[in-house]
C-alpha positions as CSV (number, residue, x, y, z in Angstrom):
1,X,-8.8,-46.0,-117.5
2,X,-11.2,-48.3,-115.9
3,X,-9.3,-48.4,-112.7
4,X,-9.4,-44.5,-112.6
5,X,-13.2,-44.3,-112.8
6,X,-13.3,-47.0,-110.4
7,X,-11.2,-44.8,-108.2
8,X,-13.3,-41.4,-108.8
9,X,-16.3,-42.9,-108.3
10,X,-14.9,-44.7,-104.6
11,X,-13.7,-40.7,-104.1
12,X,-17.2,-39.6,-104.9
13,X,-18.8,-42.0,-102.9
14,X,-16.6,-41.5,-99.9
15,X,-17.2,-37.9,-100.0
16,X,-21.3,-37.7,-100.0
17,X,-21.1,-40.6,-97.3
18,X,-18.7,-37.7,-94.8
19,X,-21.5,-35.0,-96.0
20,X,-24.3,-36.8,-95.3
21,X,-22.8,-38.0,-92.0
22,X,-21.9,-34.8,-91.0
23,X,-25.6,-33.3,-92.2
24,X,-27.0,-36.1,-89.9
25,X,-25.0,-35.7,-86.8
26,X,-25.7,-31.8,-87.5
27,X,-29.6,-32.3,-87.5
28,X,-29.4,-34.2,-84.6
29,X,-27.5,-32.0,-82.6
30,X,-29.6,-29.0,-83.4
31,X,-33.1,-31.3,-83.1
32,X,-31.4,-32.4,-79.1
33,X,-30.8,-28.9,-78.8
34,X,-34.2,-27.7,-79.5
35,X,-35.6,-30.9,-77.1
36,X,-33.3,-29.6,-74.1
37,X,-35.2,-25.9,-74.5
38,X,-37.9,-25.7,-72.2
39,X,-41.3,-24.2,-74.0
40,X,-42.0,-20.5,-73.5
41,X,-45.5,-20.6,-71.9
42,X,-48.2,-17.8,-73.9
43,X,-48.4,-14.2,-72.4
44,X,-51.2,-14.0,-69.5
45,X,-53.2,-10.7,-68.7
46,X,-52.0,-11.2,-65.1
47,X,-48.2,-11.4,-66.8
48,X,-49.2,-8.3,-68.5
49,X,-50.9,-6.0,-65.6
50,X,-47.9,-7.2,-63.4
51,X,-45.2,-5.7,-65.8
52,X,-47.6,-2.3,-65.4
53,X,-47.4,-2.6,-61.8
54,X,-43.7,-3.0,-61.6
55,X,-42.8,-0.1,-64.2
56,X,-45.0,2.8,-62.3
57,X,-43.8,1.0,-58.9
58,X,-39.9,1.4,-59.5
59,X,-40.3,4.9,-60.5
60,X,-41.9,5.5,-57.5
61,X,-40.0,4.1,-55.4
62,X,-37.0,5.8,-56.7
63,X,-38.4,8.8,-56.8
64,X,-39.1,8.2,-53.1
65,X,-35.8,7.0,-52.1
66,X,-34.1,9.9,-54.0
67,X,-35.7,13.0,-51.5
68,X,-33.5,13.4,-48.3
69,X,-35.5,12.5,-45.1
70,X,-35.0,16.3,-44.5
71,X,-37.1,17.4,-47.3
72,X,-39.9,14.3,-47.0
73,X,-42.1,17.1,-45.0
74,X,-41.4,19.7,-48.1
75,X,-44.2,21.4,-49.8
76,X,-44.4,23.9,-52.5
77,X,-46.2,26.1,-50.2
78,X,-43.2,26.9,-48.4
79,X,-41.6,28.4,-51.3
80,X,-44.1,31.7,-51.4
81,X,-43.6,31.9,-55.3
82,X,-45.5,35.1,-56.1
83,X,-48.8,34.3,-58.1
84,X,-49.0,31.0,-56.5
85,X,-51.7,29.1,-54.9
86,X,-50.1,26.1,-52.6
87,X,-52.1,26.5,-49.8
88,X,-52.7,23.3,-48.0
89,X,-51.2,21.0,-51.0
90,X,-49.7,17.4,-50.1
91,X,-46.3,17.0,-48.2
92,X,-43.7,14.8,-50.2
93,X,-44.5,12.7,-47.3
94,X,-48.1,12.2,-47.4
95,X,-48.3,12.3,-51.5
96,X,-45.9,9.1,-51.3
97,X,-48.5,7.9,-48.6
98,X,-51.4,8.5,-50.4
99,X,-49.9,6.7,-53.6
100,X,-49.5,3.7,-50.9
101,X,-53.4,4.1,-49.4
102,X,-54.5,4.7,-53.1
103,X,-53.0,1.3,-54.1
104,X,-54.6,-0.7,-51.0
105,X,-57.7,1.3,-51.6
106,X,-57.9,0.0,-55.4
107,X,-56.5,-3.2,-55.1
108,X,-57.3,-5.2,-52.1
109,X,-60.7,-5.9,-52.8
110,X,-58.7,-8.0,-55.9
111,X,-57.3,-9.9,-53.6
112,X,-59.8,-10.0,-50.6
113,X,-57.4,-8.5,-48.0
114,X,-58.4,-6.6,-45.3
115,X,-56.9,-2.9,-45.4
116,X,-54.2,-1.9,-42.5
117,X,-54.8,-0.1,-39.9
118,X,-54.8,3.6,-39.9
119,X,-56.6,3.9,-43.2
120,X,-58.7,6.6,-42.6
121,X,-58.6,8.8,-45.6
122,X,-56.3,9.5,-49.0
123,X,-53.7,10.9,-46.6
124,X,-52.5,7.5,-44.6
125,X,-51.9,6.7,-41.4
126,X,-50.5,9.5,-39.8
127,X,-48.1,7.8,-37.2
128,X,-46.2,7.1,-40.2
129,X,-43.9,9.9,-40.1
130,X,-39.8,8.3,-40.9
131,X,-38.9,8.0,-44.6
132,X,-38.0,4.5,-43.8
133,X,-41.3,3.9,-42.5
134,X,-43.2,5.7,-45.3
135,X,-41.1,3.8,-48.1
136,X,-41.9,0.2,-46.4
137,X,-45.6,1.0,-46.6
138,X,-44.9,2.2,-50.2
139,X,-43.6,-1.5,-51.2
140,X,-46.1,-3.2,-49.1
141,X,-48.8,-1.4,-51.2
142,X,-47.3,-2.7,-54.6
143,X,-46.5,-5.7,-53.7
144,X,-50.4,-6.6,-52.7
145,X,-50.7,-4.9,-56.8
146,X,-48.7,-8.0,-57.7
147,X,-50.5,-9.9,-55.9
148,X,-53.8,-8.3,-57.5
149,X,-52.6,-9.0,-60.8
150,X,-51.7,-12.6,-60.1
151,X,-55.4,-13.0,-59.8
152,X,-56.6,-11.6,-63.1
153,X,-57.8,-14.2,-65.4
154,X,-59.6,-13.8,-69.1
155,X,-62.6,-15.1,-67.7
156,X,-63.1,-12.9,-64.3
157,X,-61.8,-9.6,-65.7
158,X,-64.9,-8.2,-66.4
159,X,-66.1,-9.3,-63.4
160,X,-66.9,-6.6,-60.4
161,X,-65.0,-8.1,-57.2
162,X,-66.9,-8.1,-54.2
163,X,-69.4,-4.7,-53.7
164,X,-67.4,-2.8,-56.4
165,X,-69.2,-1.6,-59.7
166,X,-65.9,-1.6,-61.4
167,X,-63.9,-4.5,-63.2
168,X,-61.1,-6.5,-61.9
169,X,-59.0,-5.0,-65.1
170,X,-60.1,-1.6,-64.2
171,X,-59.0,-1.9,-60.9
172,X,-55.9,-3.2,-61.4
173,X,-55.3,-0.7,-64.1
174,X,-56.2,1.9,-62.5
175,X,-53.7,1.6,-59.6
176,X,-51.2,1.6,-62.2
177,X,-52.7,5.2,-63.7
178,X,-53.3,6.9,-60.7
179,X,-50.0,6.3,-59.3
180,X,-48.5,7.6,-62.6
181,X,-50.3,11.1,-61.9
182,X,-49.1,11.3,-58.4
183,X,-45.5,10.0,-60.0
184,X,-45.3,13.5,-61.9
185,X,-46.1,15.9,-58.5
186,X,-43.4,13.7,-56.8
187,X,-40.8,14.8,-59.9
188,X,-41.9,18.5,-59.1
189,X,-41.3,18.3,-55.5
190,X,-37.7,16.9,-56.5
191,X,-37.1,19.5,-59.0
192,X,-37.9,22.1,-56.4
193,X,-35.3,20.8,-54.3
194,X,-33.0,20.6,-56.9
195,X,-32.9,17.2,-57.1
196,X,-32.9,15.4,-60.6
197,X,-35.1,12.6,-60.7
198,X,-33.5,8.9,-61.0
199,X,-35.4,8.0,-64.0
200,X,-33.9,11.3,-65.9
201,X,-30.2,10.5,-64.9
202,X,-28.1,9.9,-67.7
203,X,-26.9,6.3,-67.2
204,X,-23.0,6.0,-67.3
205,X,-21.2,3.0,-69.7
């Protein structure tokens, strides 16, 4: 009898000794694991105005690439739709362009930069004519809103850059919310043409 308790307690012992073992090497693991993950740095109002900045710029920029170059000089005015009034309203052409000047208008003083040439007016420069042209001075103009935003800081947001009587967060925000409003017209021109916007495509898979 004593030899069996001797036995069963040997078992007992055995057994804990494998659990604890296998707890241990399973803490370890999981604590190496956790070393070998690289810490998540805390969100940053630049981060943040940047992910504006890239939502309202592909939009755009889809919306852009999705008119044919035939139709980039299109205007509802040339529709005649009884009870209208289109007279004189933006070309596709020139409200993409005045979403790029907009943006270079609004955001270089952010970033100090002087503006391009041919910034006369909301219109843009008006040797810009090809879509390919017109689209490369579209992504130009964002990519000095990134660059905007990677200036932003919780201490000089409130601050008015240079001669402007506006914020550095207004600014940069407001980039972001005019382009939306121009981002709608450029939908209408496309529905006009029959064209249905990228961003209301129903995505396959």
């Amino acid at each position: 009898m004593k030899r069996i308790q001797i036995r069963i307690f040997a078992a007992a012992f055995i057994t804990g000794a494998l659990i604890a073992g296998a707890a241990f090497r399973h803490t370890a693991k999981t604590a190496a694991a956790g070393a070998q993950q690289p810490q998540q740095s805390p969100p940053t109002l630049a981060a943040a105005v940047d992910r504006d900045i890239s939502a309202v710029e592909k939009q755009i920029v889809d919306a852009a690439e999705a008119m044919p170059e035939e139709k980039f000089d299109f205007s509802p005015e040339s529709l005649n739709i009884p009870g209208s009034d289109y007279k004189g309203v933006r070309t596709f052409a020139v409200q993409v362009k005045h979403i790029a000047t907009s943006n270079w208008f609004i955001w270089s003083p952010l970033t100090g930069e002087k503006l391009p040439d041919g910034l006369n007016d909301g219109n843009g420069p008006a040797n810009l004519k090809a879509k390919a042209e017109i689209i490369k001075f579209l992504k130009d103009s964002f990519a000095l809103g990134h660059r905007a935003a990677a200036t932003l800081t919780t201490e000089n947001m409130l601050q008015a850059p240079g001669k402007s009587k506006s914020t550095r967060l207004r600014l940069a925000e407001f980039g972001v919310s005019h382009a939306y409003n121009h981002y709608g017209q450029m939908i209408e021109y496309l529905r006009m043409n029959g064209i249905i916007p990228p961003a209301s495509r129903q995505k396959s898979g």
